[in-house]
BALO-679212 format. One line per 5 residues: number of its first residue (from 1); their letters; for each residue x, y, z of N, C-alpha, C, O. Coordinates in Angstrom, 2 decimals, padded with zeros to 5 digits. Layout:
<pts>
NUM> A> X Y Z X Y Z X Y Z X Y Z ~ ...
</pts>
This chain:
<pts>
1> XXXXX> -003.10 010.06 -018.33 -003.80 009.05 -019.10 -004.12 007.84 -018.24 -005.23 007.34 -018.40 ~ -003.29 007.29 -017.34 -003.24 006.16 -016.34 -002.64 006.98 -015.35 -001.44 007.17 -015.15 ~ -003.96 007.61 -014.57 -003.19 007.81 -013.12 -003.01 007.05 -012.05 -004.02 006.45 -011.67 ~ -001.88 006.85 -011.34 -001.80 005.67 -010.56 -001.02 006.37 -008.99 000.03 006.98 -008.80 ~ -002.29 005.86 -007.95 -001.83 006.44 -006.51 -001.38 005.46 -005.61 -001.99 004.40 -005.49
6> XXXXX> -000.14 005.80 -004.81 000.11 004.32 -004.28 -000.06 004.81 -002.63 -000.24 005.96 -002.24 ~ 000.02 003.82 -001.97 -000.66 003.87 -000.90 -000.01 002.75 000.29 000.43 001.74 -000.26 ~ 000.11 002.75 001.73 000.65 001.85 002.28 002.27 002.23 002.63 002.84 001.37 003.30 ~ 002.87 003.12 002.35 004.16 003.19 002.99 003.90 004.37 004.55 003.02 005.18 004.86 ~ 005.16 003.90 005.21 005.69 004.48 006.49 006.66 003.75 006.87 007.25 002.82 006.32
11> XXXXX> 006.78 004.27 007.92 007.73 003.64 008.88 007.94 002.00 009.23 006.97 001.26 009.07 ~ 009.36 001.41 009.77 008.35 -000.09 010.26 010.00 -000.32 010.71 010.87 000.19 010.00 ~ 010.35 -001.06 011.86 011.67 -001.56 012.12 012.22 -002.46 011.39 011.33 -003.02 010.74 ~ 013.38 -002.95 011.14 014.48 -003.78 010.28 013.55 -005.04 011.08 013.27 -005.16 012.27 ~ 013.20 -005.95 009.89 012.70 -007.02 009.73 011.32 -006.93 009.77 010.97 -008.10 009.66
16> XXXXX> 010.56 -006.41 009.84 009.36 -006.26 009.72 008.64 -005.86 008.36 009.33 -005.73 007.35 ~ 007.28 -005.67 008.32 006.50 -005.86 007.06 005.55 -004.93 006.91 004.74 -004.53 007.74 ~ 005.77 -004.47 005.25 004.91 -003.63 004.80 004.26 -003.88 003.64 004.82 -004.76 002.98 ~ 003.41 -003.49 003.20 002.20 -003.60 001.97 001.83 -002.64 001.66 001.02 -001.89 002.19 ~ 002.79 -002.48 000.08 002.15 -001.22 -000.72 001.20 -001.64 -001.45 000.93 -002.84 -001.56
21> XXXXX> 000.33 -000.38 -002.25 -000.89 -000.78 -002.77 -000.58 000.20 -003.98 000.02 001.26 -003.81 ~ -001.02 -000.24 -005.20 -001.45 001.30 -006.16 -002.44 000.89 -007.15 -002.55 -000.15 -007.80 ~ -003.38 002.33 -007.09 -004.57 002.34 -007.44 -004.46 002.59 -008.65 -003.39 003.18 -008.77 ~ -005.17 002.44 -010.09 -005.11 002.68 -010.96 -006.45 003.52 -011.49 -007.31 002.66 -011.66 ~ -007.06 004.92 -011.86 -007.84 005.48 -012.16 -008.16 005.65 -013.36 -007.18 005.44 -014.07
26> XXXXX> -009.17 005.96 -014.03 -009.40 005.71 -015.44 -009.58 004.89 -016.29 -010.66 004.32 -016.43 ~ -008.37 004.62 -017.16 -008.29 003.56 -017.97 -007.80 002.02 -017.50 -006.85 001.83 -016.74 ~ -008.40 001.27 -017.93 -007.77 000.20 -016.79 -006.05 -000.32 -017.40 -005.43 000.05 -018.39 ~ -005.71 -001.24 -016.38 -004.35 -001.26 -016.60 -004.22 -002.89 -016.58 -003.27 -003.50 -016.09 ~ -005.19 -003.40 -017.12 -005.23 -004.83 -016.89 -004.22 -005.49 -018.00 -003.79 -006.63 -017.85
31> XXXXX> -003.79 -004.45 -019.41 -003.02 -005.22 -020.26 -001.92 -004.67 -020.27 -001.17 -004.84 -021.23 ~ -001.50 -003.72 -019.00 -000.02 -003.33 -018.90 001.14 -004.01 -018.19 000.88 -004.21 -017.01 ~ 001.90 -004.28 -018.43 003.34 -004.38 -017.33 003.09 -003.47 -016.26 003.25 -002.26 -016.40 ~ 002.63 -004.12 -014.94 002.89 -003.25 -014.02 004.35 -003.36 -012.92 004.78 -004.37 -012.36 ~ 004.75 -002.28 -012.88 005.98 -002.16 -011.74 006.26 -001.69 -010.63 005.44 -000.86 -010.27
36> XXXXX> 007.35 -001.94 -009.71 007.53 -001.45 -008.41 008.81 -000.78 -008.73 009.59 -001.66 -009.11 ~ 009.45 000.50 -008.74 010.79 001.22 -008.30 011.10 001.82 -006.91 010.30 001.83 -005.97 ~ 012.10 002.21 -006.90 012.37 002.97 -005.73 013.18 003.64 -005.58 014.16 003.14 -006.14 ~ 013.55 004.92 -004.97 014.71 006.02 -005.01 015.22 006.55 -003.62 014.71 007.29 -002.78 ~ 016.02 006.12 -003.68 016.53 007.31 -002.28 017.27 008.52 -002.42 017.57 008.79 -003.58
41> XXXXX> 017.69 009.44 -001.41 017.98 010.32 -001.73 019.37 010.20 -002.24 020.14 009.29 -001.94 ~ 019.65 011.24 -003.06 021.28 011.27 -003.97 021.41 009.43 -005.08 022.39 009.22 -005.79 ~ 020.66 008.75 -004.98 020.48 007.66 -005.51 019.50 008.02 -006.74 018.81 009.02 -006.95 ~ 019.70 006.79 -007.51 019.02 006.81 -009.20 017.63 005.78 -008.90 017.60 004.82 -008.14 ~ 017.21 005.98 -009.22 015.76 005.22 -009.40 016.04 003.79 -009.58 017.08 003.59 -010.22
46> XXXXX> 015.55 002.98 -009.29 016.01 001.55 -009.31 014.75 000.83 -009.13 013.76 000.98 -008.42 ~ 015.19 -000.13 -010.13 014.07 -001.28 -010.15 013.90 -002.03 -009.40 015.00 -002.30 -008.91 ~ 012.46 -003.13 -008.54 012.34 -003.72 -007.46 011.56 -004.85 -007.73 011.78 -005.93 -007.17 ~ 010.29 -004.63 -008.87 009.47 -006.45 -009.00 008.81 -005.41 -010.31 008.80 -004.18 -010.40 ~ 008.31 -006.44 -011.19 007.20 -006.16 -011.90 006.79 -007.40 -012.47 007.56 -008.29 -012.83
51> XXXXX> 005.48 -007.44 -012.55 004.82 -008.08 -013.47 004.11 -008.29 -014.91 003.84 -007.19 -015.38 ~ 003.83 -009.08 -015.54 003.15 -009.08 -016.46 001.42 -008.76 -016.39 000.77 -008.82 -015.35 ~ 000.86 -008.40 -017.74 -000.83 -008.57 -017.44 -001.17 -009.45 -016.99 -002.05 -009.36 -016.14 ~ -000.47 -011.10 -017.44 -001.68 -012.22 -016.74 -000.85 -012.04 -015.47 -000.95 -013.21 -015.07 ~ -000.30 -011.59 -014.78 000.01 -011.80 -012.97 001.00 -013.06 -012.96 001.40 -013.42 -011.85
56> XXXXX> 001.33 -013.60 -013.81 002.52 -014.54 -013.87 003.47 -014.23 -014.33 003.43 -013.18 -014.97 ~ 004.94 -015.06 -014.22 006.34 -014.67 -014.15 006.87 -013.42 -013.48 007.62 -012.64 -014.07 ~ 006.42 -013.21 -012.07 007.09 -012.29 -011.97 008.30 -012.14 -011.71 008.98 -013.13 -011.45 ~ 008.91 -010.78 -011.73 010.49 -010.38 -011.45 010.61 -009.58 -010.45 009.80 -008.79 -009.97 ~ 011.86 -009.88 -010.11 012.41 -008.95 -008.86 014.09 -008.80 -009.34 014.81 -009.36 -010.17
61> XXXXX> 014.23 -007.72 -008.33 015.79 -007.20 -008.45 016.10 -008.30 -007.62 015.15 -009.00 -007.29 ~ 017.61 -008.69 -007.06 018.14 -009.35 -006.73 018.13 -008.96 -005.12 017.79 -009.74 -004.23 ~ 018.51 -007.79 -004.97 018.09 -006.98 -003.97 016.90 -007.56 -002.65 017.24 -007.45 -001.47 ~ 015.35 -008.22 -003.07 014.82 -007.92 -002.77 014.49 -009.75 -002.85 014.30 -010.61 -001.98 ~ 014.54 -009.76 -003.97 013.65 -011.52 -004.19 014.32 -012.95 -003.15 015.44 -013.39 -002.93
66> XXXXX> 013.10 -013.27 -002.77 013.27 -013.78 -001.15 012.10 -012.69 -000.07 011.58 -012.85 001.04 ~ 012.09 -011.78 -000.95 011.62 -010.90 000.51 009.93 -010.30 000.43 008.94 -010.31 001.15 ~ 010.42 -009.68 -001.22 008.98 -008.75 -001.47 008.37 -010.01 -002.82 008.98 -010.79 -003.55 ~ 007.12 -009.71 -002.66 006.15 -010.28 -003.50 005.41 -009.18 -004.32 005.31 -008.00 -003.98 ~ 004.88 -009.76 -005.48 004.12 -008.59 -006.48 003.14 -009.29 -006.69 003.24 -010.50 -006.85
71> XXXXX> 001.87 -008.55 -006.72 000.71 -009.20 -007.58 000.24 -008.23 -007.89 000.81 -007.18 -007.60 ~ -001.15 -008.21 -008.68 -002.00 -007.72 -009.04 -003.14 -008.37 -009.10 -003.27 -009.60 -009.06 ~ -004.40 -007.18 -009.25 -005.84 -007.64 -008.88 -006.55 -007.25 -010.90 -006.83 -006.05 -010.92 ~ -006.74 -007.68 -011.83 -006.93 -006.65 -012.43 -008.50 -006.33 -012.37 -008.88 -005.19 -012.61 ~ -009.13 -007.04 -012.13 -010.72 -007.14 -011.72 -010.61 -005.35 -010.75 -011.41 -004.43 -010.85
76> XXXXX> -009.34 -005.41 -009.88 -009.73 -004.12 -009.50 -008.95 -003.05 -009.44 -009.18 -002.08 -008.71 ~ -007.64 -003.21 -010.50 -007.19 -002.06 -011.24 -006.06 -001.87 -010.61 -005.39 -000.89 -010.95 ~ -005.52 -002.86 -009.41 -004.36 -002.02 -008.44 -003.38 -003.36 -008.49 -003.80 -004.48 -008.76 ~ -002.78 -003.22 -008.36 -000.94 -003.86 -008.08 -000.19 -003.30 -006.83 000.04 -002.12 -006.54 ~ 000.18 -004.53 -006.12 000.38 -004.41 -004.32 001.75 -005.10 -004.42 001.95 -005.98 -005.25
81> XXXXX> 002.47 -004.76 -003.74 003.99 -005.08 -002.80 004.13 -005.27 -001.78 004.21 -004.34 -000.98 ~ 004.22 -006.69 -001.38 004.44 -007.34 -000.21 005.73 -007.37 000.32 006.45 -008.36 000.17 ~ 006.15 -006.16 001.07 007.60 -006.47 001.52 008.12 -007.28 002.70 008.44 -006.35 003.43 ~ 008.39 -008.26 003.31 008.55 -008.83 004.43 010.34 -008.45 004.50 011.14 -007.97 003.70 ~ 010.42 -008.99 005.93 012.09 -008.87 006.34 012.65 -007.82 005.81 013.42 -007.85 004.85
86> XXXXX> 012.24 -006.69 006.52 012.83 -005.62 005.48 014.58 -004.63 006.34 015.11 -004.55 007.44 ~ 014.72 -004.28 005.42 016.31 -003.46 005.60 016.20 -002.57 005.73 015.31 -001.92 005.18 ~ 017.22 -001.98 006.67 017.25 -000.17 006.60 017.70 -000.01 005.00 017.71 001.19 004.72 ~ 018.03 -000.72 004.01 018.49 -000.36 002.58 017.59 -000.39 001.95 017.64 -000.19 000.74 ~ 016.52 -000.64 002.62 015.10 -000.39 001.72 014.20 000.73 001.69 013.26 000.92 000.91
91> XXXXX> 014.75 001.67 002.95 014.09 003.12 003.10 014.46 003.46 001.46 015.50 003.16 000.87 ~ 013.28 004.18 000.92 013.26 005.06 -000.02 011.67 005.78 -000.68 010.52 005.52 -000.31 ~ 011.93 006.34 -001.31 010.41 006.40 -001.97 009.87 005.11 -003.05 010.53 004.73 -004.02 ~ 009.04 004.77 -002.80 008.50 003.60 -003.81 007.60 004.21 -004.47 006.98 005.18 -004.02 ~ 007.38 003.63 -005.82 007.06 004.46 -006.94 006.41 003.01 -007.86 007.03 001.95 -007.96
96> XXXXX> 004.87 003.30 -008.54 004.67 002.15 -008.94 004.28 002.91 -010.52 003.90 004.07 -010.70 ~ 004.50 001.96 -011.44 004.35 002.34 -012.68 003.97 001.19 -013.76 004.23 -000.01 -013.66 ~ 003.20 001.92 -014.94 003.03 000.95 -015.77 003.41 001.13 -017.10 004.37 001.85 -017.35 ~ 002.87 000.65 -017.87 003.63 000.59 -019.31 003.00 -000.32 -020.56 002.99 -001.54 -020.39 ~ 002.63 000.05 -021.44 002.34 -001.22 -022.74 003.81 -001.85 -023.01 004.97 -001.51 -023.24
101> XXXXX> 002.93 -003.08 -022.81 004.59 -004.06 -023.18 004.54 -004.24 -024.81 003.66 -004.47 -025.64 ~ 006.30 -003.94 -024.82 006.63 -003.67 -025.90 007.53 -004.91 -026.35 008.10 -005.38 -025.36 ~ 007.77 -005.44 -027.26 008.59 -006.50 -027.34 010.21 -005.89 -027.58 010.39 -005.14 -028.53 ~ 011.29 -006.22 -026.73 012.58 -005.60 -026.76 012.81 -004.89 -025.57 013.87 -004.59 -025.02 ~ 011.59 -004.66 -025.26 011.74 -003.69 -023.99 012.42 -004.51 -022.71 011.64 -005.45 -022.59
106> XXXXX> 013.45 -004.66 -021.70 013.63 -004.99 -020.25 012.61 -004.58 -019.29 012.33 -003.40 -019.08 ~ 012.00 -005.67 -018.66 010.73 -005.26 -018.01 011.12 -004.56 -016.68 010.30 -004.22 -015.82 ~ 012.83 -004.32 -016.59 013.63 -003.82 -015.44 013.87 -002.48 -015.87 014.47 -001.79 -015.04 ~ 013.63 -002.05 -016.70 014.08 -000.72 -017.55 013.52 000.16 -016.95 012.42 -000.38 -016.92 ~ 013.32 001.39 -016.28 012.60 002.27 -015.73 012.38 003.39 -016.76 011.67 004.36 -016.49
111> XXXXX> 012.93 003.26 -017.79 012.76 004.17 -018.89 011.76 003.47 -020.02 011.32 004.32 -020.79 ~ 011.44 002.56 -020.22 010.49 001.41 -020.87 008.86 002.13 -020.17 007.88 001.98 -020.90 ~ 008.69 002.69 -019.12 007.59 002.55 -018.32 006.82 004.25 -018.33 007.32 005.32 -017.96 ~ 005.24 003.92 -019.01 004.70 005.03 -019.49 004.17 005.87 -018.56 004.13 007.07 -018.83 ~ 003.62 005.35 -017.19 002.99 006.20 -016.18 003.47 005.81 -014.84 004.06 004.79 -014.49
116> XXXXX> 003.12 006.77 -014.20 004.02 006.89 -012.74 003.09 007.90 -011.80 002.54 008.99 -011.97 ~ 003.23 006.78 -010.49 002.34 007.47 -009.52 003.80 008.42 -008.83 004.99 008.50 -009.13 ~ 002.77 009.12 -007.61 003.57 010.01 -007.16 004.85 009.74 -005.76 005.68 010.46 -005.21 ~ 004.47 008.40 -005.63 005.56 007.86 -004.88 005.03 007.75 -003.60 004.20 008.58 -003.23 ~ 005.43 006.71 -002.76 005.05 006.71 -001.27 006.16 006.37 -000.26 006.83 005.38 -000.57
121> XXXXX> 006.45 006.90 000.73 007.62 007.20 001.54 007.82 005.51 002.30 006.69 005.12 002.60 ~ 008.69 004.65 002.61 009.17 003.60 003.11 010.07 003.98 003.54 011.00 004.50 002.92 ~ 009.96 003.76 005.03 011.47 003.81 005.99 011.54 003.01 006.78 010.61 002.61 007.48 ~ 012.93 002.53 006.81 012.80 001.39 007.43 014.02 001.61 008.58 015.12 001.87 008.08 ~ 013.98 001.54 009.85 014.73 002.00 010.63 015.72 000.66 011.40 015.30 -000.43 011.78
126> X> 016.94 001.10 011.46 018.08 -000.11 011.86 018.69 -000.33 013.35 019.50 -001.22 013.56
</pts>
């Protein structure tokens, strides 16, 4: 229904910087909660930034805030992750997703969130 491709991961050494991207196809996603997760292997899916539709208040895990930035474009359908200073604890798959915001819902909830791209590989070497 909202397919969403993300784009921008690889490799990059401890402290250095990457920029994910995800595309949104179809329907637009301008009035969804959009999000950033991430998984590593033998690890649970975990939350990393998301935003609201208007692109204000965003959130981050604790993990991360200081480091990565979230925005979105909605004029052109995609939501990007600015990771700077990054950790070998940040290798994982990143995974961007969206969702109709629901009132009650935790915008950290990874179970709250209706569509999901197919993930893009981040490694970050120590």
């Amino acid at each position: 229904q909202v397919p969403l491709v993300e784009s921008g991961g690889g490799l990059v050494q401890a402290g250095g910087s990457l920029r994910l991207s995800c595309a949104a196809s179809g329907r637009s996603v301008s009035r969804y909660t959009m999000g950033w997760f991430r998984q590593a292997p033998g690890k649970e899916r975990e939350f990393v930034a998301a935003v609201s539709w208007s692109g204000g208040n965003p959130y981050y895990s604790d993990s991360v805030k200081g480091r990565f930035t979230i925005s979105r474009d909605n004029a052109k359908n995609t939501v990007s992750l600015q990771m700077n200073s990054l950790k070998s604890e940040d290798t994982a798959v990143y995974y961007c997703a969206a969702r109709n915001y629901r009132p009650g819902q935790a915008i950290s909830d990874r179970y709250a969130y209706d569509y999901w791209g197919q993930g893009t590989q981040v490694t970050v070497s120590s």
